[in-house]
Residue, then its C-alpha position, 0 to 999 in steps of 0.5 A: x902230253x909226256x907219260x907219267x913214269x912208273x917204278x918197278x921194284x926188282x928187289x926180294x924182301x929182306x927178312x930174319x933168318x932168311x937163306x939166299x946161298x946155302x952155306x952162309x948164315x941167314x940175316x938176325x934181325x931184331x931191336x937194338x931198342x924197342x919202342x917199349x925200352x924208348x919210353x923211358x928215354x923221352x917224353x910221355x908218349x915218345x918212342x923210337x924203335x932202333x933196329x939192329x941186323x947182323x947179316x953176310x953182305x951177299x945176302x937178298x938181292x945184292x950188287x958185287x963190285x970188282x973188289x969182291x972178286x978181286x983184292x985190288x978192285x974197286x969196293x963199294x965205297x969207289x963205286x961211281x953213281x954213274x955206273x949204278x942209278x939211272x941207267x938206259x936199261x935192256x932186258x934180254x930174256x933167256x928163254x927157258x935155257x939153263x946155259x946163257x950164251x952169247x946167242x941169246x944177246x941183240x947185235x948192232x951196238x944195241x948193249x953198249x952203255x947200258x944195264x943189261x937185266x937177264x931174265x930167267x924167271x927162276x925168282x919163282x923159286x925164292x925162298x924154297x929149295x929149288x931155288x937152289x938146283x939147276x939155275x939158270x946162269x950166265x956163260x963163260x962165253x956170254x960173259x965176253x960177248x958182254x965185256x965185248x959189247x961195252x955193257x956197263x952192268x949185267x944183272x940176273x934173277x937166278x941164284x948165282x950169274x955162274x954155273x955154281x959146278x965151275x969152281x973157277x967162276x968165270x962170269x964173275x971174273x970176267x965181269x968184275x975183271x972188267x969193272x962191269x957190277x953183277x946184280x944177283x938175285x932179281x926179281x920182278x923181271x918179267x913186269x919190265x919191257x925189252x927197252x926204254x927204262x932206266x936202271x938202278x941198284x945202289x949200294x951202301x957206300x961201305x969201304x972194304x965191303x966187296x957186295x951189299x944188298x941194294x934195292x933195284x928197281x927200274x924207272x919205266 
């Protein structure tokens, strides 16, 4: 007898004012048309409520595409499903360290074609100011090793996949530099198994936009 799947939700909840990286304006969510507004616009006993939000893209949990480093890369409306939904899935844990490298990643073809979701346990710091300082991020060489391993997307539940004291951002432009989407911002990770689920993060299909929040989650 096949066993029913489960779906876990791998996304913070977006909310007004809300920080994710200092510096960039929290998200203003409001009406555009409240329900009360509506009335007079239908039936008696008809309303609508039409929301209105005004936020940078890189706000929540949100999936960079090669455009958001890269003027010539793909943005979010070249995106291929295939490289977003239903993904076969690895979760690497990384085991308390704060510098990510290579080490901490299997051998033996075992990435290759897959979503590989780092899990640092940092999402337990959202939404306060240690979430900020000293995260846990992915290496320069880690980020190779990666690239190397033909995965087809990485993504982390820390603050930035980069050492955010490198100006240079070398995960993000060796990934992107590669077509490989990062997925910032995680959560939920540990609630996964190492292996056997699937993978999926799909933004707004936006032309230009180089990142946008999505909902992750994974099939188990």
């Amino acid at each position: 007898m096949q066993t029913a799947s489960r779906l876990v939700d791998l996304s913070h909840t977006l909310e007004h004012g809300l920080v994710t990286y200092k510096g960039l304006p929290g998200p203003i969510i409001c009406d555009y048309l409240s329900r009360e507004d509506s009335r007079k616009h239908y039936a008696p006993g008809t309303e609508f409520q039409i929301g209105k939000i005004e936020m940078v893209a890189n706000t929540g949990t949100y999936l960079d595409s090669p455009f958001h480093r890269y003027a010539d890369g793909k943005d979010l409306s070249q995106l291929e499903l295939a490289r977003l939904a239903d993904l076969p899935a690895v979760k690497v844990t990384s085991k308390g360290r704060q510098a990510i490298d290579s080490s901490c990643f299997p051998r033996e073809g075992k990435l290759a074609d897959k979503a590989i979701l780092i899990e640092t346990g940092w999402s337990r710091y959202w939404n306060t100011p240690q979430y900020f300082e000293g995260h846990p991020f992915l290496t320069e060489d880690g980020a190779k090793f990666l690239v190397d391993a033909g995965v087809l997307l990485v993504g982390i539940d820390s603050h930035n996949i980069d050492d955010v004291q490198d100006l240079r951002r070398p995960v993000h432009s060796i990934l992107l530099g590669n077509e490989i989407p990062i997925v910032e911002h995680m959560t939920n990770l540990a609630k996964l198994p190492q292996t056997e689920f699937r993978f999926f993060a799909v933004p707004v299909k936006v032309d230009g936009f180089g990142s946008f929040p999505v909902r992750a989650f994974a099939k188990l």
